[in-house]
C-alpha positions as CSV (number, residue, x, y, z in Angstrom):
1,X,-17.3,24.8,25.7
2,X,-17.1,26.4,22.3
3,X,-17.1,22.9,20.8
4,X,-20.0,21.7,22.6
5,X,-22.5,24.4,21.1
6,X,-20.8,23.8,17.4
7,X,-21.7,20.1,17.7
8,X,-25.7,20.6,17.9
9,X,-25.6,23.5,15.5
10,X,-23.9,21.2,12.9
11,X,-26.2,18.4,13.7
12,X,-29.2,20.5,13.1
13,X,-28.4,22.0,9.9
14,X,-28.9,18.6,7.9
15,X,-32.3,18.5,9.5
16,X,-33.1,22.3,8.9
17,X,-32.2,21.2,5.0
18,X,-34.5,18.3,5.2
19,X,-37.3,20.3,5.8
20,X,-36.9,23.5,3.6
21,X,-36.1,20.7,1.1
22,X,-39.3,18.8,1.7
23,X,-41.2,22.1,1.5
24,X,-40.0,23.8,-1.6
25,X,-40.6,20.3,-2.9
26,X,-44.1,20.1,-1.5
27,X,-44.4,23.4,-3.4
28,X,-43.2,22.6,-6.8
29,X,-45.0,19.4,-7.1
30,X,-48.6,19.2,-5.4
31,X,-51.5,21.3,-6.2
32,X,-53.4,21.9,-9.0
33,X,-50.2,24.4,-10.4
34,X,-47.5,21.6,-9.3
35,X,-44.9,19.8,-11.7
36,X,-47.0,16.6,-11.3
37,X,-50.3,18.4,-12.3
38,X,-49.0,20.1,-15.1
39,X,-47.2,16.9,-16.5
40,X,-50.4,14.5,-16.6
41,X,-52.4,17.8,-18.4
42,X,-49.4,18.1,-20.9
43,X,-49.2,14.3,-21.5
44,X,-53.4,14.1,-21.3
45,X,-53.2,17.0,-24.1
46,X,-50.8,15.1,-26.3
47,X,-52.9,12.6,-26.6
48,X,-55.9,14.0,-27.2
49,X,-53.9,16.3,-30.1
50,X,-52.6,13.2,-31.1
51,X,-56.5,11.6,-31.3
52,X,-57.6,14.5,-33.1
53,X,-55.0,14.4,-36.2
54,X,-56.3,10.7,-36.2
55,X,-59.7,11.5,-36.5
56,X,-58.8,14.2,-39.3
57,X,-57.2,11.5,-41.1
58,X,-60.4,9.6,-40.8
59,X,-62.7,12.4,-42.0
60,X,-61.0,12.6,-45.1
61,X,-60.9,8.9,-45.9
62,X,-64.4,8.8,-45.6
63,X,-64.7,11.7,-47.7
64,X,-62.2,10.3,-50.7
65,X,-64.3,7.0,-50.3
66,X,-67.7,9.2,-50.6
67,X,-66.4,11.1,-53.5
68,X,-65.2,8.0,-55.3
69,X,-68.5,6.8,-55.0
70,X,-70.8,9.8,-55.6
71,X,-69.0,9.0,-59.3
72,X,-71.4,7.1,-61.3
73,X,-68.4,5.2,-63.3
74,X,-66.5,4.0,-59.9
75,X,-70.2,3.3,-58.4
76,X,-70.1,0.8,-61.5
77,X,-66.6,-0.8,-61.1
78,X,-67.7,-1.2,-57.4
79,X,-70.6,-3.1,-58.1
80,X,-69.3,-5.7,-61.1
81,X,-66.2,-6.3,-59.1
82,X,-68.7,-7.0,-55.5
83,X,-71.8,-8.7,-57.7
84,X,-70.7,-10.4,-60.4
85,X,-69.7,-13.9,-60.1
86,X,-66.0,-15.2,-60.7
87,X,-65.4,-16.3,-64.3
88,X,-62.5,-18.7,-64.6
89,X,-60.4,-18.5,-67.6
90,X,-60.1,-22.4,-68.3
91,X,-64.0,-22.8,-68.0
92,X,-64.8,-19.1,-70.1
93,X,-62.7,-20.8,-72.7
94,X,-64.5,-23.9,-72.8
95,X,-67.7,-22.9,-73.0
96,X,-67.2,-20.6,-75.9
C-alpha cells in the first residue's frame, strides 16, 4: 500500500517542476522588466550609441572640409584643379 501512494507522488513531482519552471520563466522573461525587454533596449541602445559616434565623425568632416575652404588659398587650389581645363604635357610642349 505504501508503494501505491509513492508512485503518484513521484509522478507528480516532474509536473509540479514543469510548472514552477514555466512560471519563474514567465517571470524572468516577459514584461516590460523581463530578460527579452531589456535585451532588445540594450541591443536598440547600442545602436543608436553606435549611430551617434557616426554622426560625430560626420560633424567634424564637414567641419575640416568647411575650414579648409573658409581659407582663401585652398578656396583657390579648389577651383584651378575643378575649372581649369587639362593641359597635356606632349601638346603644352608643342605649342610653345
Amino acid at each position: 500500500m505504501i508503494r501505491d501512494r509513492a508512485v503518484p507522488s513521484r509522478r507528480r513531482r516532474p509536473l509540479l517542476l514543469l510548472i514552477v519552471t514555466v512560471v519563474v520563466l514567465y517571470a524572468f522573461l516577459s514584461g516590460p522588466n523581463g530578460l527579452v525587454s531589456i535585451f532588445i533596449r540594450e541591443t536598440r541602445r547600442q545602436r543608436l550609441q553606435h549611430e551617434i559616434v557616426n554622426l560625430k565623425k560626420r560633424i567634424e568632416q564637414r567641419e575640416r572640409e568647411r575650414r579648409w575652404l573658409a581659407d582663401p588659398d585652398s578656396a583657390r587650389r579648389l577651383a584651378r584643379l575643378l575649372f581649369e581645363p587639362e593641359t597635356d604635357t606632349v601638346t603644352s610642349a608643342v605649342g610653345q
